[in-house]
N, C-alpha and C positions, 0 to 999 in steps of 0.2 A: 103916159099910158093911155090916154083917152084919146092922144091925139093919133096912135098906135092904133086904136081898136076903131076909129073912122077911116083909117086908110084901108082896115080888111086884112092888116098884117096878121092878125089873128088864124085865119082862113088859108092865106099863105104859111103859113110854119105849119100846119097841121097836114098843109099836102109834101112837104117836105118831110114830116114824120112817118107817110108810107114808104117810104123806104127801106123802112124795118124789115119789111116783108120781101122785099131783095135779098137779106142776109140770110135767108134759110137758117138751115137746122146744123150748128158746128157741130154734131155727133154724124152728121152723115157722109161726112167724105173725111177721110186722110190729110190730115194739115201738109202733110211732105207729097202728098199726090197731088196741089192744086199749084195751080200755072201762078207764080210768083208776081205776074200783072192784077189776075186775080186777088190774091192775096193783098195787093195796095189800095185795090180798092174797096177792100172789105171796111180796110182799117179805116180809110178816109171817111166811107160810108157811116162807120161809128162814133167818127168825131164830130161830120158835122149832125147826125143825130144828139150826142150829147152837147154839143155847143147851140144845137134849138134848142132843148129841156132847158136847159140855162137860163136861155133867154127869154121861156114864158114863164117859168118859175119868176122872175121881176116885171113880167107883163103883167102877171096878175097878186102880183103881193100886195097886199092893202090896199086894193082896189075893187071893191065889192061887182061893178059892174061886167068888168075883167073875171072876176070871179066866176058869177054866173054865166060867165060865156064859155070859158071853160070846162064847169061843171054838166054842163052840156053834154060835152064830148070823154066826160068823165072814162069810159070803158076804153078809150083808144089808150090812155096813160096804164089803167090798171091791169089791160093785158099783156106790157113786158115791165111790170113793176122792176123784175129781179134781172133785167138785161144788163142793167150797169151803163143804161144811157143817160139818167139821170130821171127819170118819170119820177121817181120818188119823191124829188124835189118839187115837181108840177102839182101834184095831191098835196103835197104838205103844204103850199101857198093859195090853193084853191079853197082850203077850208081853216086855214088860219086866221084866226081874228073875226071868223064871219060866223053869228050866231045860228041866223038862218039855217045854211049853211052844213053847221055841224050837224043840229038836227036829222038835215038827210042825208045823213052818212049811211051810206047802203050796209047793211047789218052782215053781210056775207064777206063785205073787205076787212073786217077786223079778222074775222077767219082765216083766208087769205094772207093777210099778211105774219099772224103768226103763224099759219106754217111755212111760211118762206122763211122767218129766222131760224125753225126748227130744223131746216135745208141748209141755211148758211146765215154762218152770224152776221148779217149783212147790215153797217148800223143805217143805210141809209131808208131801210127800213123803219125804223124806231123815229124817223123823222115825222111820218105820216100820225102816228100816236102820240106824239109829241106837240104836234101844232094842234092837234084836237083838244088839248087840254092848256093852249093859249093862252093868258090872261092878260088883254092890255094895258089893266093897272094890278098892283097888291094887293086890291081888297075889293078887285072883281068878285062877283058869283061865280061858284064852283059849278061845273056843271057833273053832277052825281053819275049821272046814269051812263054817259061818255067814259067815266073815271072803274066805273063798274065792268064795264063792257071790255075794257082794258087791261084790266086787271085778270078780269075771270080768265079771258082764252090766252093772256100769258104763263098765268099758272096754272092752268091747267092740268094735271097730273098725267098726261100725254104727250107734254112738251116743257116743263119746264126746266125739270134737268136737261134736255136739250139746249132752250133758251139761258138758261142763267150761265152767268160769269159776273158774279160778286167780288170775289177776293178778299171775301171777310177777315177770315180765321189768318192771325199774325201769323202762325207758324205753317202755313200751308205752303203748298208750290203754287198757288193760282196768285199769292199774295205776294210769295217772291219775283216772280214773273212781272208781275204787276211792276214793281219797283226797276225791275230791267227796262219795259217798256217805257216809264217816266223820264227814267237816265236817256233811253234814244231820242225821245220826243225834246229832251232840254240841247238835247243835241243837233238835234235838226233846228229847232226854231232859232239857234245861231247861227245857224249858216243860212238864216233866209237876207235876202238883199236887204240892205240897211232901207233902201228907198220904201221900203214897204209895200212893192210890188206883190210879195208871196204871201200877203197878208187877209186876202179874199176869204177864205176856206177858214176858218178858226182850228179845224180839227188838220188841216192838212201838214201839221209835223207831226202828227201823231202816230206810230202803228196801228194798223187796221183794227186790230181784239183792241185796244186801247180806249180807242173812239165809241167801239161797242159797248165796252165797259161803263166808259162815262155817258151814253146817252141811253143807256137801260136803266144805270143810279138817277137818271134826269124823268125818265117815262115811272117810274114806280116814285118817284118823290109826287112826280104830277098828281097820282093817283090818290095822294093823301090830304090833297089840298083842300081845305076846310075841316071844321072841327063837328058838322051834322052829319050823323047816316054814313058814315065811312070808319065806324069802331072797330069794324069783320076787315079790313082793307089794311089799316093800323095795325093790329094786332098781328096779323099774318107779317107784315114788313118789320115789327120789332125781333119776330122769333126767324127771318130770318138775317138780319142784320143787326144784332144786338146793338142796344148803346154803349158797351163795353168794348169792342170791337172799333165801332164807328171812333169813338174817342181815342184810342189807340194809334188808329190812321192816322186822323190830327193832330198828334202829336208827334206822330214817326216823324222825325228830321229827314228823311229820304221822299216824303209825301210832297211833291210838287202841287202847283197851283192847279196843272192839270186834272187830278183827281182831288185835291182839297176845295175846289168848288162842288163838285155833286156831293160828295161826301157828305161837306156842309148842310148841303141843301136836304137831304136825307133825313141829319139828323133834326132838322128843325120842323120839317113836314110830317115826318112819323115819328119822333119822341117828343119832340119841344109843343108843336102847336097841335095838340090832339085831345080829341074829346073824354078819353078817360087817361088820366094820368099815370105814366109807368113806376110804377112801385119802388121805391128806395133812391129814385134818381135825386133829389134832392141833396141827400150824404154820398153820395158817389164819386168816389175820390178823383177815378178817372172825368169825370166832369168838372170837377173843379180847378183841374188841373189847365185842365183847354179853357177854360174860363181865365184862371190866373196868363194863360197865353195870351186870350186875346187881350190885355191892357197890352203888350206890348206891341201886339198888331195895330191897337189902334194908334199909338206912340207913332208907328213908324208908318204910319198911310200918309204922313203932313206932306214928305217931300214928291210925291205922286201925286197928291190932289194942287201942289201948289203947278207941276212940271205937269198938269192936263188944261188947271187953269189962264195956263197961256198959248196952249199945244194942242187947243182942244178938237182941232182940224189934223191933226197929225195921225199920220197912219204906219209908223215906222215902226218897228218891233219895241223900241222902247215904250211909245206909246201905247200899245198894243198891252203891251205887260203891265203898264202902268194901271189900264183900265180894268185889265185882269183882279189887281189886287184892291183897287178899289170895292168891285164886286162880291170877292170875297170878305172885305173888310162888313160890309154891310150883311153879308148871310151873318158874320160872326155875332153884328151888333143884334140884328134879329134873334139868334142863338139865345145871348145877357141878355137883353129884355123878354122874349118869351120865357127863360126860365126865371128870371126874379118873380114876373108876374104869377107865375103857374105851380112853381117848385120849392119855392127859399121859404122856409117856414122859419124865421128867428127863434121862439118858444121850441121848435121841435130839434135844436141844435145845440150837440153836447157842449160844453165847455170845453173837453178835451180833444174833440174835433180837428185832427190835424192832415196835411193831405200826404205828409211823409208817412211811410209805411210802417205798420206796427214792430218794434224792435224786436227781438224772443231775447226773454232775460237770460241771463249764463246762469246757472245755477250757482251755487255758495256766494253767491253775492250779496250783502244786507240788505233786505228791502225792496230790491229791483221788483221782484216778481207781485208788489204790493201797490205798484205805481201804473196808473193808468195810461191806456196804450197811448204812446208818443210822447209821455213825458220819460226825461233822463234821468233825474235828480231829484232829489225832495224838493230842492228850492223853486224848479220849475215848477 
């Protein structure tokens, strides 16, 4: 990268991103009226615009110096955010990891960018709000006011039913959809080359709304990160994603790795690790339930963590997956330790506590209806 930013490579790719301004306006002519040479080199014109974005999106990723030279020319990216050449990805490495940086994040591009999701659920958007809220360790500073700023003009109440695509409610169509989406993404990530050539793009077997999906659950977990001054941010995120729900996910057998990572991540960010605690979670059967799950998740990470610790250079789907579940393994262990810590009251848990559902007695039967709920028998 530095030896990149003394050649002036830097200065060259940016005159090759005027180009842009070649492409005109595609609302003003007829796509079946233009001369078919035309037309090739429109396309070619867009690839190699999106294949520069590419390339300074890693010219300047964790390179502060990189950073600020780009930041520079900040407005040349933000003016075709929503072209689909990839600019999105230049912002989101221009101020990711950089504290500086985020600071002057111009107050008008949070604006900006939600109302382009409001225009099109475009997730490549959600990138830019995403890296803003970067942490390059667990137990970084949060930064509040980025998280606020984020939050506010997504929910907005002039854009968020626009913006949202939760898929909370089990029995909805957004929910079932969801589960269709998963089934095609489990399906395309098989058919990518075993070599691990197609393995660049982590979201690239996904359906488009998918990826949206998962990196909105990713930008609103961001926004709950830490447990000061973020009560009003918490609270808004439980009532629209209950822990009843979220737990429910995680438990659907149909719930891929794909959405059981944000998911996770959700619940630990705005139920588990938050500053005022959600009421009854503690005996919440659907919580105890993904709790009794994850022993078995952790049971079964041994032969992934043994098949990374020799593969650790591998980039083949297998590997790919492998690392998947380890990530998830560890939101889970975050999940069990933030709640024992926060939630598990011993004294405040009944004896009769069980996480099978309460029976309803039959009537005429001796006794039943005198036996506390989950027990069968007097002997129990």
């Amino acid at each position: 990268q530095n030896f990149l930013r003394n050649l002036g490579v830097f200065e060259v790719a940016m005159t090759v991103l005027e180009l842009e301004a070649s492409l005109g306006d595609e609302d003003d002519e007829d796509e079946g009226s233009k001369d078919p040479r035309e037309i090739d080199v429109q396309e070619n014109t867009r690839e190699i615009l999106r294949l520069c974005n590419i390339f300074l999106s890693w010219f300047v990723k964790h390179n502060p110096k990189n950073q600020e030279l780009a930041f520079g020319r900040l407005d040349v990216f933000t003016d075709y955010l929503s072209g689909g050449f990839g600019a999105s990805k230049v912002v989101s490495e221009i101020f990711r990891g950089n504290e500086k940086l985020v600071k002057q994040f111009p107050p008008k591009l949070y604006t900006q960018c939600a109302d382009l999701l409001v225009t099109e659920m475009n997730p490549d958007i959600l990138d830019v709000f995403e890296a803003l809220m970067w942490m390059p360790t667990h137990d970084a500073p949060n930064n509040y006011q980025v998280q606020q700023n984020i939050f506010k003009v997504l929910t907005d109440t002039n854009r968020w039913d626009s913006i949202k695509y939760l898929c909370e409610k089990p029995d909805s169509d957004e929910y079932n959809e969801r589960k269709r989406f998963c089934q095609d993404a489990t399906r395309n990530l098989q058919a990518l080359p075993a070599d691990g050539s197609g393995a660049e793009d982590e979201y690239a077997h996904m359906p488009n709304l998918l990826t949206y999906h998962v990196k909105l659950l990713q930008v609103l977990s961001g926004t709950a990160i830490g447990r000061v001054s973020i009560t009003e941010i918490e609270a808004r995120l439980q009532t629209e994603y209950s822990e009843n729900d979220l737990c429910a996910a995680l438990l659907d057998p149909d719930s891929t790795l794909d959405i059981l990572l944000p998911i996770g991540q959700f619940l630990y960010f705005a139920i588990i690790e938050v500053e005022i605690a959600v009421s009854g979670l503690g005996k919440n059967k659907l919580m105890w339930r993904f709790l009794r799950q994850c022993v078995q998740i952790f049971r079964e990470i041994i032969p992934s963590l043994e098949f990374l610790q020799t593969n650790y250079r591998d980039v083949t789907p297998d590997a790919v997956a492998a690392r998947r579940k380890v990530l998830y393994t560890l939101t889970c262990a975050q999940i069990v330790g933030g709640f024992f810590e926060k939630y598990y009251k011993p004294d405040q848990m009944e004896e009769t506590f069980t996480l099978e559902d309460t029976p309803t007695p039959e009537p005429g039967i001796n006794g039943d209806a005198r036996l506390s709920p989950g027990l069968d028998s007097q002997a129990d």
